[in-house]
N, C-alpha and C positions, 0 to 999 in steps of 0.2 A: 610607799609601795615598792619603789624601786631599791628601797635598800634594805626592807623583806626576803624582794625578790633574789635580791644578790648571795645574800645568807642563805635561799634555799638550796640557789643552786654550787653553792659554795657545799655543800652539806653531803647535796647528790656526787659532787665529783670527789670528793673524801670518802665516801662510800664505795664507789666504783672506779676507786682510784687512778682518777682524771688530773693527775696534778699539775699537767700540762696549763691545763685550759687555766686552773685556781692561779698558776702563774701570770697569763695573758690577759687572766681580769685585773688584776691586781696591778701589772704593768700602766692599766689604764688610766687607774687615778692619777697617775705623773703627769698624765697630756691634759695640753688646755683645751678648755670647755669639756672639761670632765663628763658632765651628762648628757652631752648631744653625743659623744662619741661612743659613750657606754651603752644608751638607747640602741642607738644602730647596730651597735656588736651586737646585743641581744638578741635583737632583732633578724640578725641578718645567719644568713644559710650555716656560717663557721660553726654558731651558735647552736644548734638545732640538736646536734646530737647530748648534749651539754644539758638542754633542758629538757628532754626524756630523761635522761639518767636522774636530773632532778625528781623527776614525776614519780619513777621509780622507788627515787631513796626516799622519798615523801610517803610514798603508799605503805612501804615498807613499816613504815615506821609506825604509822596510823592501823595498818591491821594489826600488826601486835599488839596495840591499846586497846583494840576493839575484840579483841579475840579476848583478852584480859579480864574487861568491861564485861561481854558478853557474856562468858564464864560466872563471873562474879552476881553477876543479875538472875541467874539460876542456878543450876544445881551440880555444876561443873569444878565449879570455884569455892572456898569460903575464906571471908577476909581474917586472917591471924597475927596482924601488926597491929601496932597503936595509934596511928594518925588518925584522932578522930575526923578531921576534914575529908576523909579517905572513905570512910564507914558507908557512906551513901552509896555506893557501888551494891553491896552484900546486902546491905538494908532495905533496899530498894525502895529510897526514900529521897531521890534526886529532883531538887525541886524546878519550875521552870528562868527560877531567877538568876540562873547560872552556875557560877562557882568552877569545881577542879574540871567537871565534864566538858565545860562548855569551854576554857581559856585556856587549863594548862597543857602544855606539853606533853608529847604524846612520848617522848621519853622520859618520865617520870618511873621513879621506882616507887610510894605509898599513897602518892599523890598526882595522878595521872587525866589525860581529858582526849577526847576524841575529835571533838564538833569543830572546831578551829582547824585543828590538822587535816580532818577529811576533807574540808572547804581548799582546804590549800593542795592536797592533791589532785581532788578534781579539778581547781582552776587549773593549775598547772599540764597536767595531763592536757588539757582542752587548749589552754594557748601553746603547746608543741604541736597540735594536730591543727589548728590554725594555720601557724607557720609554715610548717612544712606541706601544705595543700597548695602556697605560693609558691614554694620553688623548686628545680626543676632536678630531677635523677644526677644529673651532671654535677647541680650544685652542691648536692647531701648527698654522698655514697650509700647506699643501704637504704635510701630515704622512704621506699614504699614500705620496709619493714620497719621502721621506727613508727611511721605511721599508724602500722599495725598495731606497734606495742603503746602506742599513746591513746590509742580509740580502745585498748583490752583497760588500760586503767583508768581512765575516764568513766567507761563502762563497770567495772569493779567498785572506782568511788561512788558512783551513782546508785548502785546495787544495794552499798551498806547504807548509806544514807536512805533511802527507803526503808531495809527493811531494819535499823536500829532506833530509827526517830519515828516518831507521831504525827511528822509534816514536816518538810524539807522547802528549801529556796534553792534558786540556782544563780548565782550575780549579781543578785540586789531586785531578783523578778518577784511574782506573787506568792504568797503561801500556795505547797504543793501537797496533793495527797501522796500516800506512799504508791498507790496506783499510777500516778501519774509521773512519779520520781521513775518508777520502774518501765515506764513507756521510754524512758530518755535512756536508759540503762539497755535498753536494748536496741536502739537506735546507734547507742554507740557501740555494742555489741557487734551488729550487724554492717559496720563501719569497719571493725577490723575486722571479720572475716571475708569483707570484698578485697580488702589490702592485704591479708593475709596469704590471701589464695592468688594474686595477682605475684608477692615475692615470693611465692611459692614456699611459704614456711610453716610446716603443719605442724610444730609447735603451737604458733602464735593460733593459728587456725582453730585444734584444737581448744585450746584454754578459754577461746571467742565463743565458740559452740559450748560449752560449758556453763559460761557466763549468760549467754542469751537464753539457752533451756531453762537456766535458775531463774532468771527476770521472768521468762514467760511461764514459769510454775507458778511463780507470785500471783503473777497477773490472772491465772488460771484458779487460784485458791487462797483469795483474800482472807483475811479475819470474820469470820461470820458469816461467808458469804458463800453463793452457791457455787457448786464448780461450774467453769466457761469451760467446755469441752473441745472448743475450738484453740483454743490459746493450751489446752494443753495436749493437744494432739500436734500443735506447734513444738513446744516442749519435747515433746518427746521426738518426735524426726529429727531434733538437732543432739537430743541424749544418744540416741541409735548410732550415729555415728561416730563418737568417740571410739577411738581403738582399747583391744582390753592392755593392760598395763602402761597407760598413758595419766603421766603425773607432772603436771608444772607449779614450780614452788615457787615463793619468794624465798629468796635468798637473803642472809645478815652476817656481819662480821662482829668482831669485839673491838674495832679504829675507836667508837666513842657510844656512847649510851644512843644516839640517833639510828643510830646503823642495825644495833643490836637487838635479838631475840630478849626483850625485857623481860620476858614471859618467862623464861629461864630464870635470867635475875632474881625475878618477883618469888618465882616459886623454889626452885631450890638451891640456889646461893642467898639469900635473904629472908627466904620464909616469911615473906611477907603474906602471901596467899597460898593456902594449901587447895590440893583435890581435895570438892565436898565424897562425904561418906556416899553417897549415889555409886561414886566408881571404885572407892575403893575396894572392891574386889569380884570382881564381873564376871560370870561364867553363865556358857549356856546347858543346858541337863548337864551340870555338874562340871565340867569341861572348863579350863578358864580360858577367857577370851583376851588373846593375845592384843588384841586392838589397843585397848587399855589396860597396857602394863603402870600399875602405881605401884612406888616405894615406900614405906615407911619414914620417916627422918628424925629432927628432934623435936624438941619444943620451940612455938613458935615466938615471932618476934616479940607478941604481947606477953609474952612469960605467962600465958595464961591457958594457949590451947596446948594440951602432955604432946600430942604426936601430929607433926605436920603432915601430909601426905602428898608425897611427889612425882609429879609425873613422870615416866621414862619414852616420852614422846618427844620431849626437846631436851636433850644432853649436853648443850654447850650453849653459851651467848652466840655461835654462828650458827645452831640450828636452824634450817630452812622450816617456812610453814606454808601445807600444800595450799594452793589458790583453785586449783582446777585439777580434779584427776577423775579416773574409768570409774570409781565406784560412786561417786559422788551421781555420775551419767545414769551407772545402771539403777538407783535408788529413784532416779526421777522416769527413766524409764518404768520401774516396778509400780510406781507412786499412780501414771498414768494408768498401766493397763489394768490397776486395781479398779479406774475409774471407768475408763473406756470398754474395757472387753468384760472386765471381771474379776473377783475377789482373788478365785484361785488363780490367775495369770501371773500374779505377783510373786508366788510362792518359788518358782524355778528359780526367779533372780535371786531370792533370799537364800536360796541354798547353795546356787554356785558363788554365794559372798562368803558362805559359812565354810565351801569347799577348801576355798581359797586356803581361809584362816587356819583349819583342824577342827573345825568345832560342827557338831552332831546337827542332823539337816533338822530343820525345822515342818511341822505337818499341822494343818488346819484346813477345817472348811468354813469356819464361821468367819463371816464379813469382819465382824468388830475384832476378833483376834487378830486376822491376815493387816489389818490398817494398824492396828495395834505393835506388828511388828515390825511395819516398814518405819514407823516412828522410831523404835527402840535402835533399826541396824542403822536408822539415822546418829543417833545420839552415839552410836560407837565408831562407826566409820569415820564420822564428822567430829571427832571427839578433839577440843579445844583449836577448832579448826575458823570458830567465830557463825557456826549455825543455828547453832541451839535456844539463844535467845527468839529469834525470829521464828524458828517451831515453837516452843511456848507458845507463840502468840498465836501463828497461823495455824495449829492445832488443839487450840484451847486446854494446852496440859495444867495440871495443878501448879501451884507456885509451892517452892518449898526452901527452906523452910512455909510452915503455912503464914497467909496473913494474920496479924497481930501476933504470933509469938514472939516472946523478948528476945531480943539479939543480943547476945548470940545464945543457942542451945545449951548447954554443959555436953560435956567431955565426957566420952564413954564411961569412963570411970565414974561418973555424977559429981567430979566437981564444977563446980561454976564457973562460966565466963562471961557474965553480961556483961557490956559494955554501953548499954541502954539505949530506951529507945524498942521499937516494935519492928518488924516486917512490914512493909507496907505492899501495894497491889500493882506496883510498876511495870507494864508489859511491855512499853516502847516509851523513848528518851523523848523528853517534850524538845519543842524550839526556843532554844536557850533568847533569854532577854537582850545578849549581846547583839540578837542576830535583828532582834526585832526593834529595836534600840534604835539599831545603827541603817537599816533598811525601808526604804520612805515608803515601800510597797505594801509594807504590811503593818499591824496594830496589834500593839500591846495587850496581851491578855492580861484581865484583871483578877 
């Protein structure tokens, strides 16, 4: 564990280039009793900023998988490489016995996994907010705002991990529902925005409120389930107060595959996965909708799909991906008063989203169209942003490709590119056999 741990945060300070500190660990192993000394450094207040930055470079790395993944699982993404170990992503035929989801590396470029990396930023995240609960302003400069930012990804890892699995653990505890994953998610939530607001940093404050509105949306409109009016009348007072043009990103660099926007990589330096045909060209009455700008490119990696399609959302290996911004708020604000007040309540929001962008206002009074389209300015506002999965699910949209058609489709043109095998009916990531393996609390599904 301890020499995990080392590498993680070895990773985090190479990212946020802490080279200081990668010196002063590494200093360590010359002294004797190597690991009572290293322990304590960890441990102790020097440390603290060291492993937030970890937490950071860890989440970082994990959302980009998960936005990848997410993509891939619906109709965002389609897989255009050859690894068939890979295919299960686009196939949607990941099974619960593990494999690349559940072990590999969340910087993989064909062959990539989540469930491990997300476990490691939420620990992580969680023992920097640990630590730093111990010591004291004096001892960690900035310490109530690191605090902050350790309780915002804490809350973040907690967040996916509900709404991407079918049942979550937190340390080796019981099996969690995703209801219940999302209780914790806003718990931590509401952890950085009492620290937030105490360092007085409405960054941090903001992107807190953000996170806890999306937990309490969950919690307010399960999969099948009736809307809590109270949990989203929660939701929405925390949506209400984000400011309008407030946007907090994760940030990546090109230092190493950890650091970096793979999603780039994946998509248009590799062509490994293209935009599915969904976005390839979006407009509203006629008008194209600038949200999702996609490119053309070549042929893909499997020499089999003619034209890759590429997003012009992430431009570089250090393209940022937003975590929390204003339209994100105002979509759950609209979401609500669709619910609460009424159909047409929702209608303003959606037009001063469309103002924003150029694109022609949108008009209805039918219930099912107004929900209908707070879905659709989801899927563009939110576009490879890692939402869209988890609407699938919590809005019971179609799967597409449909289930059982052969993977993959043929190419506009009608030539073929199966690579076989069917679609299958995957809406949330099971709990990998690793987790239930290795975890005394819970039992192996047969």
């Amino acid at each position: 564990m301890r020499t995990s741990f080392m590498r993680l945060l070895n990773r985090g300070a190479a990212a946020t280039g802490l080279t200081v500190g990668l010196v002063g660990c590494g200093q360590l192993l010359d002294q004797a009793a190597p690991s009572r000394v290293l322990e304590e450094t960890l441990q102790g207040p020097a440390a603290a900023k060291l492993i937030v930055d970890g937490a950071r470079a860890s989440f970082g790395c994990v959302l980009q998988a998960y936005v990848t993944g997410g993509g891939l699982l619906t109709d965002e993404l389609e897989d255009t490489q050859l690894a068939a170990a890979g295919w299960d992503w686009d196939r949607r035929s990941i099974l619960k016995v593990g494999g690349n989801f559940a072990t590999a590396g969340c910087d993989g470029g064909q062959q990539f996994g989540i469930y491990t990396a997300l476990q490691t930023a939420r620990y992580t995240a969680d023992l920097a907010s640990t630590n730093l609960a111990t010591f004291t302003d004096a001892e960690v400069p900035g310490r109530v705002a690191l605090l902050a930012t350790a309780s915002l990804f804490s809350g973040y890892s907690h967040l996916l991990l509900g709404e991407g699995f079918c049942s979550g653990t937190v340390d080796g505890g019981p099996e969690l529902t995703p209801a219940q994953v999302f209780a914790l998610a806003e718990t931590k939530f509401t952890d950085a925005i009492a620290s937030a607001t105490t360092a007085n940093n409405t960054s941090l404050l903001n992107a807190a409120r953000v996170g806890r509105a999306r937990a309490r949306l969950n919690l307010a409109k399960l999969p099948g389930a009736a809307v809590v009016t109270g949990k989203l009348t929660e939701a929405r007072a925390d949506a209400a107060l984000v400011p309008a043009g407030f946007l907090y990103s994760v940030p990546f660099n090109s230092a190493s595959t950890y650091s970096r926007n793979m999603l780039f990589t994946r998509n248009t330096e590799s062509r490994l996965f293209g935009v599915a045909p969904r976005y390839w060209a979006m407009t509203f009455n006629g008008t194209p909708d600038t949200r999702v700008r996609v490119t053309s490119g070549s042929i893909g990696q499997d020499n089999l799909t003619k034209n890759v399609y590429l997003a012009q959302k992430y431009n570089s290996q250090a393209a940022p991906i937003a975590l929390a911004k204003y339209q994100e708020a105002q979509l759950i604000v609209a979401e609500a008063d669709y619910h609460l007040v009424g159909p047409s309540a929702a209608v303003p929001i959606i037009n001063a989203l469309h103002t924003a962008v150029g694109l022609p206002a949108f008009a209805s009074t039918v219930a099912t169209e107004i929900l209908g389209q707070i879905v659709e300015e989801r899927s563009r506002e939110l576009f490879l942003e890692g939402h869209r999965f988890y609407d699938t699910n919590r809005f019971n949209l179609p799967l597409s490709p449909a289930v059982g058609v052969p993977f993959m489709p043929p190419n506009p043109d009608g030539s073929i590119r199966n690579k076989g095998g069917q679609y299958g009916d995957l809406r949330c990531l099971p709990l990998p056999d690793v987790e239930r393996d290795n975890n005394p609390n819970l039992v192996r599904a047969r």
